[in-house]
C-alpha positions as CSV (number, residue, x, y, z in Angstrom):
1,X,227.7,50.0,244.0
2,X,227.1,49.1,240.6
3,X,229.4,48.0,238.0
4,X,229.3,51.2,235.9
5,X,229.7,53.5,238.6
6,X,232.9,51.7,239.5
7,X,234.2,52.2,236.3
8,X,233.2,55.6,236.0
9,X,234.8,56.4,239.4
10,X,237.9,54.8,238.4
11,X,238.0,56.4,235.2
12,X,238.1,60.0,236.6
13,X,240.8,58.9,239.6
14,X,243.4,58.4,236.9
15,X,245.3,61.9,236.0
16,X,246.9,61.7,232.4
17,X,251.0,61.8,234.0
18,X,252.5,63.5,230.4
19,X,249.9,66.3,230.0
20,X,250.3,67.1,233.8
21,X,254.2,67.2,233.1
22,X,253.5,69.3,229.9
23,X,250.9,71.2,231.4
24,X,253.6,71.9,234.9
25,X,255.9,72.8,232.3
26,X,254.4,75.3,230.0
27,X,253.5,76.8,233.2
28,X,257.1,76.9,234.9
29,X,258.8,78.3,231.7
30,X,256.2,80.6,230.9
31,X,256.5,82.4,234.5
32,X,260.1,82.4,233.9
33,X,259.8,83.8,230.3
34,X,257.6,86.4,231.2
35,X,259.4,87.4,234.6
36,X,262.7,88.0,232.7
37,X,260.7,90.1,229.9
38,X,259.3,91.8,232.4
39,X,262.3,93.0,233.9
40,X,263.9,93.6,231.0
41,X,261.2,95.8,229.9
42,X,261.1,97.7,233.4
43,X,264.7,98.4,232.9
44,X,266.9,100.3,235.2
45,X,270.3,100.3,236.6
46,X,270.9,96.9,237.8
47,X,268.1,94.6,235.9
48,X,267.5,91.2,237.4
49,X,270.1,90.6,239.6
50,X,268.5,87.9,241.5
51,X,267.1,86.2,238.7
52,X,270.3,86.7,237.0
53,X,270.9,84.0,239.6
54,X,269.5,81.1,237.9
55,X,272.7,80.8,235.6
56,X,274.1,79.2,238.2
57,X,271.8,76.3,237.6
58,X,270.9,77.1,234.2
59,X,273.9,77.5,231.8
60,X,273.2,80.4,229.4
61,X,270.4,81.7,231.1
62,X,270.7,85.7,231.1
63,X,268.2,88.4,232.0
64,X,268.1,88.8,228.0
65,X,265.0,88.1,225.5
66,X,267.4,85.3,224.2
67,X,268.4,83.8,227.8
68,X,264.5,84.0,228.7
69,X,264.1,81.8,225.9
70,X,267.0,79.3,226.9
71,X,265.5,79.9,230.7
72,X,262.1,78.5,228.9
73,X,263.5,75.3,227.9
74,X,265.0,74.8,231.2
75,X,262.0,75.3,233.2
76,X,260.1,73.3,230.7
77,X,262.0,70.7,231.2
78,X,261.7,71.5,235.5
79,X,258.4,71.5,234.8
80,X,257.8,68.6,233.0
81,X,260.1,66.3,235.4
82,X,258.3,67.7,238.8
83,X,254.8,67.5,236.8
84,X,255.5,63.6,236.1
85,X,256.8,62.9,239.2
86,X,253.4,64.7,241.1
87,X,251.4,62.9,238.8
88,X,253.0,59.7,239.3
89,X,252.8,59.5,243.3
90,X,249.0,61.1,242.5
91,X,247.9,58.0,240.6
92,X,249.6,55.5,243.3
93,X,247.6,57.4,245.8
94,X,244.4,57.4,244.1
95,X,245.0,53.6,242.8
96,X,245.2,52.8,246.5
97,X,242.3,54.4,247.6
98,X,239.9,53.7,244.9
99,X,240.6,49.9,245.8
100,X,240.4,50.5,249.3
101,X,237.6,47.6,250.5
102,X,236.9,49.6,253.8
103,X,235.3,52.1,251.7
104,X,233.0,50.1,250.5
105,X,231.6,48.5,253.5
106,X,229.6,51.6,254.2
């Protein structure tokens, strides 16, 4: 294999570990803000009781427009620590078997 090729190849293994977190993140607090909204909008007699759950881990989360924003942050933050924590053990993985020599032997 040529010298390019390697580089290319090792180039595209890499994944960028902050915009994974940020992307993981965006994603987890936007479910959460629009779930909550959801309900709220749906209404009825008891709304969200089992999402009303997360204020057990999430101080000041409520099924309210203001506690899905503060539910946001939170699983922004989630998001962001799972996302960099995926990406990291991603890139160890890939590092190991982009170097691999076996692979090369073929």
């Amino acid at each position: 294999m040529n010298s390019e090729q390697e580089q290319i190849e090792r180039a595209v293994v890499v994944l960028n570990v902050k915009l994974f977190g940020i992307l993981l993140g965006f994603l987890f607090g936007g479910l959460l803000f629009l779930a909550t909204n959801f309900l709220i909008l749906k209404g009825g007699e008891h709304v969200g009781v089992h999402l009303a759950l997360l204020s057990v881990f999430f101080p000041g989360y409520r099924v309210t427009f203001v506690g899905s924003i503060v539910g946001f942050f939170y699983m922004f933050l989630l998001g962001c620590m799972v996302g960099i924590v995926i990406g990291l053990v991603y890139n160890k993985i890939a590092k190991v078997s982009a170097y691999n020599p076996a692979r090369d032997s073929r």
